[in-house]
C-alpha positions in Angstrom: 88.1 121.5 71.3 87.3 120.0 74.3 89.5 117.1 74.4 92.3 119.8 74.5 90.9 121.5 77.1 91.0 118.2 79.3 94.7 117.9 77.6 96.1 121.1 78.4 94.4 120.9 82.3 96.4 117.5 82.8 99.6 119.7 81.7 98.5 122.5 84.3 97.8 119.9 86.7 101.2 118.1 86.6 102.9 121.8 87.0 101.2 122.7 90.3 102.2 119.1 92.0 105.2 119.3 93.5 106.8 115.5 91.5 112.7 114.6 94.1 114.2 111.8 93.0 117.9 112.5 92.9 118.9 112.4 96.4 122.6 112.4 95.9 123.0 114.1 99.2 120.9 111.8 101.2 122.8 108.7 99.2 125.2 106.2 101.1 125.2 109.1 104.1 124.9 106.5 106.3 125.1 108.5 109.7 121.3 109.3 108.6 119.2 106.8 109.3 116.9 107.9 105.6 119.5 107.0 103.6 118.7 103.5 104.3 115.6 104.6 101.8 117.8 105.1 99.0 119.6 102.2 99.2 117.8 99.1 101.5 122.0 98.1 101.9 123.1 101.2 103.4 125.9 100.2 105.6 124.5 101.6 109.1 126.1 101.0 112.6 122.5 101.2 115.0 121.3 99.3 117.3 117.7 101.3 116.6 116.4 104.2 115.4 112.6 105.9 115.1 111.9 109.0 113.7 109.8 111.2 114.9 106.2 111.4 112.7 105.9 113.3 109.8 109.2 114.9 110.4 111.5 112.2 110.4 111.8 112.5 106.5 110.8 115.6 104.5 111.9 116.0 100.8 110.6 118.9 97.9 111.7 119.1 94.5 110.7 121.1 91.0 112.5 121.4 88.3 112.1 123.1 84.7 114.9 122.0 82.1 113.7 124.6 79.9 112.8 128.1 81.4 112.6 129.8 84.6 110.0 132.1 85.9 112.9 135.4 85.3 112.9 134.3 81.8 109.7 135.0 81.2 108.7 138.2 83.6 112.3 139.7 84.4 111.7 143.3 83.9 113.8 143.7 80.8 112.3 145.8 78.6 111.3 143.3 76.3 107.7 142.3 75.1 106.4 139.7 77.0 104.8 138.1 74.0 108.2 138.6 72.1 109.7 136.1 75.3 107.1 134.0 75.4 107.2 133.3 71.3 111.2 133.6 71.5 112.1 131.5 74.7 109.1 128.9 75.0 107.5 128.5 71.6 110.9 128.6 69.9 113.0 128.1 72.7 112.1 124.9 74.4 111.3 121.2 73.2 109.8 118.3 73.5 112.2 116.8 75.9 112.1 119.9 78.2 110.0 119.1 81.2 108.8 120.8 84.4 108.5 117.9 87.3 108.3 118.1 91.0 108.3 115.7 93.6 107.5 115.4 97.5 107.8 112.9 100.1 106.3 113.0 103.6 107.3 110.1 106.2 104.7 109.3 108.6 106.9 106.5 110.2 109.9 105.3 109.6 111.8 103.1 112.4 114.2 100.2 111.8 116.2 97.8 114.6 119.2 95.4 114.7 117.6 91.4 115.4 118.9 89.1 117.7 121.8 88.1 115.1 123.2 91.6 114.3 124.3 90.8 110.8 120.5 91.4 110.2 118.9 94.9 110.5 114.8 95.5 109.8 113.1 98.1 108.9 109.7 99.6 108.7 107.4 102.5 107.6 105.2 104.5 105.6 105.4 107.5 103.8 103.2 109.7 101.1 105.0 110.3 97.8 103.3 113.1 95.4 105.5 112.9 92.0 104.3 114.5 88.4 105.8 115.1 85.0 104.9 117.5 81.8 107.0 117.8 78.8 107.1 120.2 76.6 104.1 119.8 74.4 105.4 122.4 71.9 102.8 121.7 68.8 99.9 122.7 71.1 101.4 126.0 72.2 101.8 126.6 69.0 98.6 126.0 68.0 97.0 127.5 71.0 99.1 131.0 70.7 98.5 130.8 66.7 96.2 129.0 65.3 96.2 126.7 62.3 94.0 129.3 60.0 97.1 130.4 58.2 99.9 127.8 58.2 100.0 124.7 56.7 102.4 123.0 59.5 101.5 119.9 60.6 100.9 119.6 64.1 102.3 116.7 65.9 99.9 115.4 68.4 102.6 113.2 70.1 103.9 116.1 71.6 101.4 115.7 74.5 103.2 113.4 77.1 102.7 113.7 81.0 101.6 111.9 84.1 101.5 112.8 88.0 100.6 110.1 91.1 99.9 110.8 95.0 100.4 107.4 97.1 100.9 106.2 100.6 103.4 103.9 100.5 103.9 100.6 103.5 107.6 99.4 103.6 109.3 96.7 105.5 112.8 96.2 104.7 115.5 93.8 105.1 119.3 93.6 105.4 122.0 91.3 105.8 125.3 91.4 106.2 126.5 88.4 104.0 130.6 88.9 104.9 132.9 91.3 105.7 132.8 92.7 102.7 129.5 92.5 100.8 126.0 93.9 102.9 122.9 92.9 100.8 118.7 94.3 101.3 115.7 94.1 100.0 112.3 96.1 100.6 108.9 95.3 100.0 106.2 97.8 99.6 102.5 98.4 99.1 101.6 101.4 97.3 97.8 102.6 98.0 97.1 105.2 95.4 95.5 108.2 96.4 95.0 109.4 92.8 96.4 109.4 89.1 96.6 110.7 85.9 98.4 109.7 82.6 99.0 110.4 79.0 101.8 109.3 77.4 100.7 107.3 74.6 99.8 109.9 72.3 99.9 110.3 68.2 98.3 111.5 65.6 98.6 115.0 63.8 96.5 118.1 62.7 96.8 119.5 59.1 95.7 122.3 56.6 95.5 121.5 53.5 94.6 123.2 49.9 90.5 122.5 49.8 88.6 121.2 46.7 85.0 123.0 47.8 87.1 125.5 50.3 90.4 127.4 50.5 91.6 125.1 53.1 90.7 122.0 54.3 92.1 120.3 57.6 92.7 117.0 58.8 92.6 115.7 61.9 94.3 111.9 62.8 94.3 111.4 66.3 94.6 108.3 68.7 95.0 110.4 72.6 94.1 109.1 75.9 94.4 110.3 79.5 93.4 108.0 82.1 92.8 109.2 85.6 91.7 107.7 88.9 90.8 109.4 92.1 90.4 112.5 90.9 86.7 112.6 89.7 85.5 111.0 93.3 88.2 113.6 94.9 86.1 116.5 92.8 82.8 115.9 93.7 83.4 115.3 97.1 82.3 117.8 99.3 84.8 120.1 101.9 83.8 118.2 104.8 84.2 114.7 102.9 87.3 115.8 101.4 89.5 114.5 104.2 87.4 111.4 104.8 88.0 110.4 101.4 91.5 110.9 100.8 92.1 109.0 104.5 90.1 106.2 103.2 92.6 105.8 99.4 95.5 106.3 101.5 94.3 103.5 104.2 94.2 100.4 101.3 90.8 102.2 100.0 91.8 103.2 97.0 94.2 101.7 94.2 96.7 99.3 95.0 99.8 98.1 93.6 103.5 95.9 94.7 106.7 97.5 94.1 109.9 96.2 96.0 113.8 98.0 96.4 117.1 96.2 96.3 120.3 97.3 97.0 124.1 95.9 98.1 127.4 97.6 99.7 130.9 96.0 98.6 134.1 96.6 100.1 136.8 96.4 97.8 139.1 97.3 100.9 138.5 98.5 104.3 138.6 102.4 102.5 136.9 101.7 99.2 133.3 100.6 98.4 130.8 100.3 95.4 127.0 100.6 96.5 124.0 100.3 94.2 120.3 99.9 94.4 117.0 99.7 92.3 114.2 101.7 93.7 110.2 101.0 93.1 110.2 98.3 90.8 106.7 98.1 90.8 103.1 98.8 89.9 100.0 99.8 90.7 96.1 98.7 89.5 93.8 101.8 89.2 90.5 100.3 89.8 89.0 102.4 92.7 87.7 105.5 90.4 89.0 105.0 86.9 87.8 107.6 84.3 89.3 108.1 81.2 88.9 110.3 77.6 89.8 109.1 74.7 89.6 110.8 71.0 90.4 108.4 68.1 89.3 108.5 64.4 90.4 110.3 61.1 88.2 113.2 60.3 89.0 115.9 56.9 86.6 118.8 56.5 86.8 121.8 54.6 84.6 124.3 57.1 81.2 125.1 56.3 80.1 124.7 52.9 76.7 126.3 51.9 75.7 125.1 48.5 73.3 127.4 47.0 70.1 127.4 45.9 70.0 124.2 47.8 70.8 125.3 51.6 67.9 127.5 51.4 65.6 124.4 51.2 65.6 124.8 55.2 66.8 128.2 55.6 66.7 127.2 60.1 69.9 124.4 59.3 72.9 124.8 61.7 75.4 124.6 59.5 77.8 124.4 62.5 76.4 122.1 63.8 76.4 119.7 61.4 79.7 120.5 61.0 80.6 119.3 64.5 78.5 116.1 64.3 80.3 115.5 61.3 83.7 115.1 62.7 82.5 113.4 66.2 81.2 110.7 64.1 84.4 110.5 62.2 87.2 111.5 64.9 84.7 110.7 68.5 85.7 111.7 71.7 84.3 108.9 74.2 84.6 108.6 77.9 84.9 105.1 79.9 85.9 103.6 83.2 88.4 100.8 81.8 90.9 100.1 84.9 93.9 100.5 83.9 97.7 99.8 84.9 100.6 101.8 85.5 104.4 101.2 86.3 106.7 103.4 89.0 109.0 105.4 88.0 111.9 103.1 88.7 115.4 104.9 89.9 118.3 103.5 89.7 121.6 104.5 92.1 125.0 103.6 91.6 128.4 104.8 93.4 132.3 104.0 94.5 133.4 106.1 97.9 136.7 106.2 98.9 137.0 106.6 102.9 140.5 108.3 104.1 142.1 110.5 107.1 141.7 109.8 110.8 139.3 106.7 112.1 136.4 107.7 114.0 135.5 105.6 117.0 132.9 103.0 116.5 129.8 104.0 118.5 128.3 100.6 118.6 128.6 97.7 121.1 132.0 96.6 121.7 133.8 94.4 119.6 133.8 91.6 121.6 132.6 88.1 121.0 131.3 86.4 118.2 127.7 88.3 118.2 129.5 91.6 118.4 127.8 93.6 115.0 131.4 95.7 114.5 133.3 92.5 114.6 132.6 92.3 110.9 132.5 95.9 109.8 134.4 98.4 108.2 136.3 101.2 110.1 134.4 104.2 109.8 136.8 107.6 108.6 137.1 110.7 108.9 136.8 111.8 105.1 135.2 110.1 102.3 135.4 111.3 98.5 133.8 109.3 95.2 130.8 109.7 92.5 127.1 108.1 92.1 125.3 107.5 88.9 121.5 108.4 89.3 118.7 107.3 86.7 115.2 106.9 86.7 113.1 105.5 84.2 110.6 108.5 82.8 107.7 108.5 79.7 110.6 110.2 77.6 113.4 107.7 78.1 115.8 107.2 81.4 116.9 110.6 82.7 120.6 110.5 84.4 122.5 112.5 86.4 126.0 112.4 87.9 127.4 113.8 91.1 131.1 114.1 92.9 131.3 114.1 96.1 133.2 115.0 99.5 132.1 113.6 102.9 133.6 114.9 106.4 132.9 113.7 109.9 133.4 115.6 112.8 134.2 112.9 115.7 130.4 111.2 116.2 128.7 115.1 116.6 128.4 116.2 113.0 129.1 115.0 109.2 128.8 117.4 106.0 128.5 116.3 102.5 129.3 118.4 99.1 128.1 117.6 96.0 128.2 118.8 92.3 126.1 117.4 90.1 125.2 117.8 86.2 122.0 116.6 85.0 119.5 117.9 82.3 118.2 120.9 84.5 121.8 122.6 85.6 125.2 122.2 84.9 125.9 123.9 88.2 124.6 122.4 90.9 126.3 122.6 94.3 124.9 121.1 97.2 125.4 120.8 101.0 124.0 118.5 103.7 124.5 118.5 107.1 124.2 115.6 109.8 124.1 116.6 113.6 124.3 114.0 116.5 123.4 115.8 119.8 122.8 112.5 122.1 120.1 110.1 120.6 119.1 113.1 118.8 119.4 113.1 115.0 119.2 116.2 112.7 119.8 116.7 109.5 119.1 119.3 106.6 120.1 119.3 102.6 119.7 121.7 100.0 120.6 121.5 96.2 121.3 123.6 93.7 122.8 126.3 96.1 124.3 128.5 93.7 120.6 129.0 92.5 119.4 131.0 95.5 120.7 134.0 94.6 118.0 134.8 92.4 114.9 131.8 93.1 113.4 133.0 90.3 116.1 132.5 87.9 116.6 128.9 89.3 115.2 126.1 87.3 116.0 123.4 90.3 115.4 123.4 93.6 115.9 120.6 96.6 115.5 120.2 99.9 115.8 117.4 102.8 115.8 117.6 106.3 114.3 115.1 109.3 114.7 114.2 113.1 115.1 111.3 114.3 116.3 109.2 117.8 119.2 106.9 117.6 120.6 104.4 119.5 123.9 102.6 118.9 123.5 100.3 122.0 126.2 100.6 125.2 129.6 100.2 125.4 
């Protein structure tokens, strides 16, 4: 049918982007000026800081919670229809996914005001994010068939949705005591382009037939909407780049999201930090086309009646067939705009900071405008867990990390993390933080144990971005 067609492309299509959200390496590091993107309260200690464009902030992520490329084409021995039918017909369901993420900053650069209990910040950035779940009644139907089996085929199955947008931020903290640092971003989100279906049910049935051996039913209420795409397809190679410039500058949709966030010291060595990330939305009205196939429809096949069907011995009898059900069940195209919501994230954590104080690196304590006056030493070691969520078409989707922070003097900072989500129970990572001068580097990977064998990993994660920093003279 054609409708599945469009279905199963949208699937395809969500696979290939690459859709990161858990940064728990990147979270409350404050030596890095990014990790003031994760939480707009990020307790930094600059004066300034500008990253350099485009690689000031780099992130990649994919993730499959249900198989991994060895699964399927290890050399084994086995059948590979025996592991496709074992490990993802059988194996997998409907809350499996496969999602990937990517973020590009184009400019990020923030700066302590005149009263340094306030710190702004400022940038923009390109965000490509996508999910698919598992749409297990479709494979089954698309590797089988209905002709012999009398299961009924769950349309709901089919959930997924994928977004590319260029994001404008300015943010906005303030430290309100000693204790408590609050911040808030706002952001404009012009999307690139979009597609969605997640509000799908309906089912596909055989049946004993009256006329026939079998008749099926079909009950279906699907939808994918898109925008972007279609004007990005017809577009010709040397318009290509014109037009996605032109979405990405305000010309295509638009939407509002904002990002809030605190630190609170319980003590000068203990904190709790939190933050809620793209609370937001965006209007697709720039290129909207969407399919839609809704309606009830039974039939028994072909049914030639004789002596009667040879009264016009030229009928289609297929034909007639198909009109039959489009009338019944149609598949219809429009250009409704339409309006969908971020994928919020939610962060949450308690550090415990310990060892040998490192020397602040800011102006000096003195005087009531001094920024440190009102600060918490900065140690040497730092241990404690984050709670990561973010909302998703199947329900929130956690994860929880432990953590271990050390500082080398002002030069360089590592983080380890382990973390158990839905996609590994086993995932170590590391990030690294070096200060040479102004000069800011850092890199992050997750899911290290993984990269012994890429193609058995079902995670991977990666960070890294330069930037100059300045923590004002002594």
């Amino acid at each position: 049918m054609r409708i599945f067609g469009i279905f199963l492309t949208t699937i395809l299509m969500g696979c290939l982007y690459a859709h990161g959200q858990n940064k728990q390496l990147l979270y409350d590091f404050t030596d890095i000026p990014q990790s003031l993107m994760s939480n707009p309260a990020a307790d930094v200690d600059f004066k300034w800081y500008s990253g350099f464009p485009v690689l000031s902030g780099i992130s990649f992520y994919a993730g499959s919670s249900g198989v991994s490329a060895f699964d399927l084409f290890a050399d084994d021995g086995l059948d590979i229809n025996a592991k496709v039918r074992d490990r993802l017909l059988n194996g997998m369901t409907i809350s499996d996914e496969l999602s990937g993420n990517y973020q590009i900053e184009f400019l990020n650069i923030g700066w302590r005001g005149k009263d340094p209990d306030y710190f702004y910040s400022l940038g923009v950035y390109n965000e490509g994010d996508a999910i698919g779940y598992w749409f297990k009644d479709y494979a089954i139907l698309a590797f089988d068939g209905n002709a012999d089996t009398f299961r009924r085929f769950d349309l709901s199955h089919l959930k997924t949705r994928g977004s590319i947008v260029n994001v404008y931020h300015f943010g906005v903290q303030k430290r309100a005591s000693k204790k408590l640092v609050i911040g808030g971003r706002a952001k404009i989100y012009s999307g690139i382009l979009d597609f969605t279906s997640t509000r799908n049910t309906g089912y596909l049935q055989n049946t004993e037939g009256q006329n026939n051996l079998i008749s099926t039913t079909l009950d279906a209420d699907l939808e994918m909407r898109t925008s972007g795409i279609n004007e990005i397809r017809a577009a010709a190679s040397e318009d290509l780049g014109s037009i996605i410039t032109k979405r990405a500058l305000f010309g295509g949709d638009l939407g509002l999201g904002i990002d809030l966030g605190f630190t609170y010291y319980l003590n000068d060595q203990t904190l709790i930090t939190g933050s809620l990330l793209d609370l937001g939305f965006i209007y697709h009205s720039s290129d909207p086309k969407n399919w839609t196939l809704k309606g009830n429809a039974t039939s028994e096949g072909v049914q030639i009646i004789l002596p009667g069907a040879l009264v016009d011995p030229d009928a289609d009898f297929y034909q007639q067939l198909i009109d039959d059900i489009e009338e019944l069940a149609p598949f219809e195209e429009n250009l409704k705009n339409y309006l969908t919501f971020r994928p919020t994230k939610l962060n949450a954590s308690i550090r415990h900071n310990f060892g040998k104080q490192i020397e602040d690196r800011g102006d000096c304590a003195c005087g009531p405008n001094a920024a440190q006056n009102s600060r918490a030493p900065r140690y040497a070691n730092a241990f404690g867990g984050q709670l990561y969520a973010i909302n998703r078409p199947r329900g929130p989707q956690t994860a929880l990390s432990a953590f271990y922070l050390r500082r080398f003097g002002n030069v360089a900072a590592v983080k380890a993390t382990y973390t158990v989500d839905k996609f590994s129970a086993t995932n170590i990572g590391l990030g690294m933080n070096l200060q040479a001068g102004p000069v800011n580097l850092y890199f992050m990977a997750d899911n290290l144990l993984g990269y012994r064998n890429l193609f058995d990993s079902r995670y991977a994660s990666f960070q890294l971005g330069l930037n100059i920093i300045s923590w004002g003279k002594k």
